[in-house]
N, C-alpha and C positions, 0 to 999 in steps of 0.2 A: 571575598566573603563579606566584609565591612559593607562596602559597594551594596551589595546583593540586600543587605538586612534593612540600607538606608532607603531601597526601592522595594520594600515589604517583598522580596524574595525568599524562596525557602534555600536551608540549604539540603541538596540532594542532586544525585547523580545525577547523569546526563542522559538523554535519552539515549547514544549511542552508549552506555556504559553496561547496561544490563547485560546479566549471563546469558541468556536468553537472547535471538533477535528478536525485536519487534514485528507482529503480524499483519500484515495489511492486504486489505482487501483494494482493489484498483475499481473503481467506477467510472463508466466514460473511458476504458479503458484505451479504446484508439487503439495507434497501433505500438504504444507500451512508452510514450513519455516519461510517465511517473516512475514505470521502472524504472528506467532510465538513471533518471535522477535519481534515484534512490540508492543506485548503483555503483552512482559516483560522487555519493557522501557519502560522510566517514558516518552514518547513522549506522546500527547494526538492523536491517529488516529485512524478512522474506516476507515477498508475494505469493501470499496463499490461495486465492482466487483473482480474479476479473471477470469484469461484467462488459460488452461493448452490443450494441442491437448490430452494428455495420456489419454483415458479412464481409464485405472484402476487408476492415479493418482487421478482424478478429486472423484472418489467413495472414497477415501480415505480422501481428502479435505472433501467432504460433510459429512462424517461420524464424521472429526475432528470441523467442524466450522458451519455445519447446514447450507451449505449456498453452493448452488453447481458450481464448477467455468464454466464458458461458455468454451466448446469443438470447438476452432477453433484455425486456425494460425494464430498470429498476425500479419504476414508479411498484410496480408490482411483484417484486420480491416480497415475503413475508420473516418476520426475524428470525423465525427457527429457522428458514434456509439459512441465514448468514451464520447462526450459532454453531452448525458445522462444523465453521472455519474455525 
C-alpha cells in the first residue's frame, strides 16, 4: 500500500474483486481469443456480446462459447445498440 501511495496509486479493490463480474463486450471477436483469456484469468467477467464481420469466424465462436457473435462492422454500431448490453 506504501508502494502504491509513492506511485500516486489509489488504494481500491481489484478489478477481479467486485461482487459483480465485469461486462464485456468482445470486438473483432474472431473466433473468441479474448474469451479466452479472460477465461483463464483470475478477473471475475462475463461476455455479454461480440461483434466479428467474418462469417466463418463467428461459426467457430459459436461452436467454442455457445453464444453467436452479431455479424456486423463496428465502425457502424451506434451507442444505444451497445447500452443494451
Amino acid at each position: 500500500m506504501e508502494q502504491q501511495a509513492a506511485l500516486g496509486g489509489r488504494d481500491h479493490d481489484a478489478p477481479g474483486d467486485h461482487q459483480q463480474p465485469l461486462k464485456v463486450l468482445e470486438f473483432y471477436s474472431g473466433i473468441g481469443g479474448w474469451h479466452y483469456a479472460l477465461a483463464a484469468s483470475t478477473l471475475r467477467c462475463e461476455v455479454v456480446g461480440a461483434f466479428e464481420l467474418n462469417p466463418n469466424a463467428n461459426e467457430v465462436y459459436a461452436h467454442n462459447f455457445s453464444m453467436k457473435p452479431r455479424q456486423c462492422n463496428i465502425e457502424k454500431l451506434r451507442l444505444v445498440e451497445l447500452e443494451a448490453f
